[in-house]
C-alpha positions as CSV (number, residue, x, y, z in Angstrom):
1,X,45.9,-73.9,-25.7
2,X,49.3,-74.9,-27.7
3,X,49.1,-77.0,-30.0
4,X,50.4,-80.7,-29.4
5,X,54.3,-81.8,-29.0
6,X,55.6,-82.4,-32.1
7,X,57.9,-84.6,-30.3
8,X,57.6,-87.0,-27.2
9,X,58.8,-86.1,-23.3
10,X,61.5,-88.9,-23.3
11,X,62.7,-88.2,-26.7
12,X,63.4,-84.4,-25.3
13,X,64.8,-85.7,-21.9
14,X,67.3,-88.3,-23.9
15,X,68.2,-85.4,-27.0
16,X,69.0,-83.2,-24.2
17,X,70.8,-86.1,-22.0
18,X,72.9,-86.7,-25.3
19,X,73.6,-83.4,-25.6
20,X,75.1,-82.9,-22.6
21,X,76.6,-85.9,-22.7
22,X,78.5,-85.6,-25.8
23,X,81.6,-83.5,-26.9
24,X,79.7,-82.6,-30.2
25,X,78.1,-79.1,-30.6
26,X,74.5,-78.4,-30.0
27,X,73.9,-78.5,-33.6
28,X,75.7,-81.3,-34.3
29,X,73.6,-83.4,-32.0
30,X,70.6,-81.9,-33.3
31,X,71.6,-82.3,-37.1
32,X,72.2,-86.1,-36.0
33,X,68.7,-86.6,-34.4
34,X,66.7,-84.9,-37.0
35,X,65.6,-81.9,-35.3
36,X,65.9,-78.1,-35.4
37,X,68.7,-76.6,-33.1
38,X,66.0,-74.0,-31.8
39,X,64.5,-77.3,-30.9
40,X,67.1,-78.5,-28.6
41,X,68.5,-75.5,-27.4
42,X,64.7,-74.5,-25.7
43,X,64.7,-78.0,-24.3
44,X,68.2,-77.3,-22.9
45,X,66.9,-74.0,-21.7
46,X,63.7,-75.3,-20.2
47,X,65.7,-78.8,-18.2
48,X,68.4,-76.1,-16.9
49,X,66.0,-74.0,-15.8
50,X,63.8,-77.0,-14.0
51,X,66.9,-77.5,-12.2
52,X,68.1,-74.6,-11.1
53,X,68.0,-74.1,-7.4
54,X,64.3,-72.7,-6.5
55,X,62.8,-73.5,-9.2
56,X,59.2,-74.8,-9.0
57,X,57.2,-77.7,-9.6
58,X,55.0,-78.0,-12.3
59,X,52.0,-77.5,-9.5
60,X,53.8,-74.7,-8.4
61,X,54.4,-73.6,-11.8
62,X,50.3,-73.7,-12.3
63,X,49.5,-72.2,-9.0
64,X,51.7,-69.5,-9.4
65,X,50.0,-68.6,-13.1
66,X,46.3,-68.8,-12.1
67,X,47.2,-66.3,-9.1
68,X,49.0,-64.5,-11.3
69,X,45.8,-64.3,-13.9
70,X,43.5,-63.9,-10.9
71,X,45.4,-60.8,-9.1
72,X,45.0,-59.3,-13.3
73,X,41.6,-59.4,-13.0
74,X,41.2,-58.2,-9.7
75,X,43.6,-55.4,-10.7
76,X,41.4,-54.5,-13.6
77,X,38.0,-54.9,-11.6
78,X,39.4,-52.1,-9.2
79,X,40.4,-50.0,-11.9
80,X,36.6,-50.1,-13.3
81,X,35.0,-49.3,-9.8
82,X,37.4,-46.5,-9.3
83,X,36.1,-45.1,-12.8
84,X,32.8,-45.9,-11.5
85,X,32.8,-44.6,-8.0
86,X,34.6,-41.7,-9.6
87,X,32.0,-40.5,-12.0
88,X,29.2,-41.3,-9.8
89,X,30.5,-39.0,-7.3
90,X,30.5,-36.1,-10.1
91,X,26.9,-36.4,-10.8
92,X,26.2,-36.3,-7.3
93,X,27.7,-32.5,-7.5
94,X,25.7,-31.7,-10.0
């Protein structure tokens, strides 16, 4: 687990609403608010890609990373019992 946000949902959603709101650079809005421009340019990053077309929702977002983690350890289960089934059928030539 991460460690906890430094800085609150809504004060990301309105940096970022600012940003794109405002004719100033990106690090001029973030100079003005007191945060990094790393900062704001991975919110930017992370609302942009939350709205591109296709993108998924958070559950989706979740789903998709325990099946993910899940078809990893299937993958590497396999891989063991193919090792296994492997040298098993050596000793049986013996």
């Amino acid at each position: 687990m991460g460690r906890p946000a430094k800085y609150p949902e809504e004060f990301r959603r309105e940096a970022v609403e600012l940003y794109r709101s405002s004719e100033r650079s990106r690090a001029e809005v973030a100079k003005s608010l007191g945060i990094s421009d790393g900062s704001l340019a991975a919110w930017v990053k992370a609302v942009e890609a939350a709205e591109a077309p296709g993108a998924l929702d958070p559950d989706e977002r979740a789903e998709l990373d325990r099946l993910r983690r899940e078809n990893k350890d299937l993958r590497m289960d396999r891989e063991i019992l193919r090792k296994a089934a492997a040298y098993f059928a050596r000793e049986t030539f013996r």
